[in-house]
C-alpha positions, 0 to 999 in steps of 0.5 A, spaced: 500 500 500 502 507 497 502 512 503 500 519 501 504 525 505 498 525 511 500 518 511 506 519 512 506 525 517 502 521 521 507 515 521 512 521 524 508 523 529 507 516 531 515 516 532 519 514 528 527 518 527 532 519 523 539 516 524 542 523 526 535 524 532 537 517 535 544 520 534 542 526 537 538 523 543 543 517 545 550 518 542 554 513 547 548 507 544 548 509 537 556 509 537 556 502 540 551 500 535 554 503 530 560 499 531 557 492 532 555 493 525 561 496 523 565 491 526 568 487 520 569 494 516 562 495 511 556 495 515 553 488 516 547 486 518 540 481 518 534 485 515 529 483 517 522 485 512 514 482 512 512 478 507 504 479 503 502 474 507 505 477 514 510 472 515 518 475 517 523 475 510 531 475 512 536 477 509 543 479 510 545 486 508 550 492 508 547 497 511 551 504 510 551 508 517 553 516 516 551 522 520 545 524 517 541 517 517 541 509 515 541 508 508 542 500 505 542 499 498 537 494 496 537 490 490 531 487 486 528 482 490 523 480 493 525 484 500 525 490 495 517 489 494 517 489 501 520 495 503 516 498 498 510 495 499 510 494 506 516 499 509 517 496 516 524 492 518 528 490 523 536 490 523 540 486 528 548 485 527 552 481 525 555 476 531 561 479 533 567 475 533 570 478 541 564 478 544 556 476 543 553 483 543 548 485 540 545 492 536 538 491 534 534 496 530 527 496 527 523 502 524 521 504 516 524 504 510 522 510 505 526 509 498 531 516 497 528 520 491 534 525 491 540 524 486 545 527 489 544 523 495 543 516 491 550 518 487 554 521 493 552 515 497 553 511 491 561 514 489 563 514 496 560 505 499 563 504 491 555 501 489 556 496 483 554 503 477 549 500 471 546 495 478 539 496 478 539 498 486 535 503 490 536 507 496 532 506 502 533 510 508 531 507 515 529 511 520 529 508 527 522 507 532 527 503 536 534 501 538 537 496 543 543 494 545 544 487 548 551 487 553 553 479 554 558 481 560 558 473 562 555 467 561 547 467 562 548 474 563 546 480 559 545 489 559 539 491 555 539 498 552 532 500 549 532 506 546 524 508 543 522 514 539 518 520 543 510 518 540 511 526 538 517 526 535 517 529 528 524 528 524 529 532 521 527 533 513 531 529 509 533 527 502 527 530 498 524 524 499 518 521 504 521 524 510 522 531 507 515 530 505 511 529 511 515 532 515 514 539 512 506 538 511 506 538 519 510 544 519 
């Protein structure tokens, strides 16, 4: 199902951030996630999406972590389809090789319809040219970090996004769209 603007407004005000309001909220989480997923040079992760039928789809990815929000560069799949028809996902880390940590994101993913962002992030993550990928940014509804200090024993972090949270614009794609029709 497509959302129109109010749609999407709506969606924002039910909470859901960009990378850098997370980022802005919880720097110390979002460093420690950002390095479990970075741990082994690019981001690495399982993306989870839902299915037609409701059922859970995974896939392992590369999501890109800047400063200014979570990309992944996705191709034709069926996980494609269900980004754009269903929007919600679920990240979580690769494991670790030192630890059994964890980081855990989940939110929606809107495809980026800017060119200048698509190919900035295109030249600098080295994306494959002639590829029929497409950007998504993910933003996050919530973000956790599970800490294994010893056996049977683990720290969770849980970090959620304000019900009345209204993201930075970004990208003039989705996210720029609803949050300048609630402004």
């Amino acid at each position: 199902m497509k959302l129109g603007i109010i749609e999407h407004a709506f969606e924002y005000i039910l909470g859901m951030a960009t990378w850098a309001d997370f980022a802005a909220a919880e720097p110390l989480l979002a460093t420690a996630i950002r390095t479990l997923v970075c741990q082994y040079g690019p981001g690495l992760g399982y993306l989870a999406t839902v299915r037609p039928d409701g059922g859970p789809r995974i896939h392992p990815v590369s999501p890109v972590i800047t400063d200014e929000a979570l990309f992944c560069f996705v191709l034709p799949s069926p996980k494609r389809h269900d980004l754009d028809r269903d929007g919600r996902y679920s990240l979580h880390s690769f494991p670790g090789t030192d630890s059994d940590d964890e980081a855990y994101l989940s939110g929606r993913a809107w495809r980026v319809t800017s060119d200048s962002v698509i190919a900035r992030l295109a030249r600098e993550m080295r994306a494959a040219p002639g590829v029929d990928w497409k950007l998504y940014e993910l933003t996050v509804d919530l973000a956790m970090l599970v800490r294994h200090e010893a056996p049977a024993t683990s720290t969770r972090t849980v970090w959620k996004a304000r019900p009345d949270h209204i993201p930075r614009a970004r990208h003039n794609g989705p996210c720029a769209a609803a949050a300048d029709s609630v402004q």
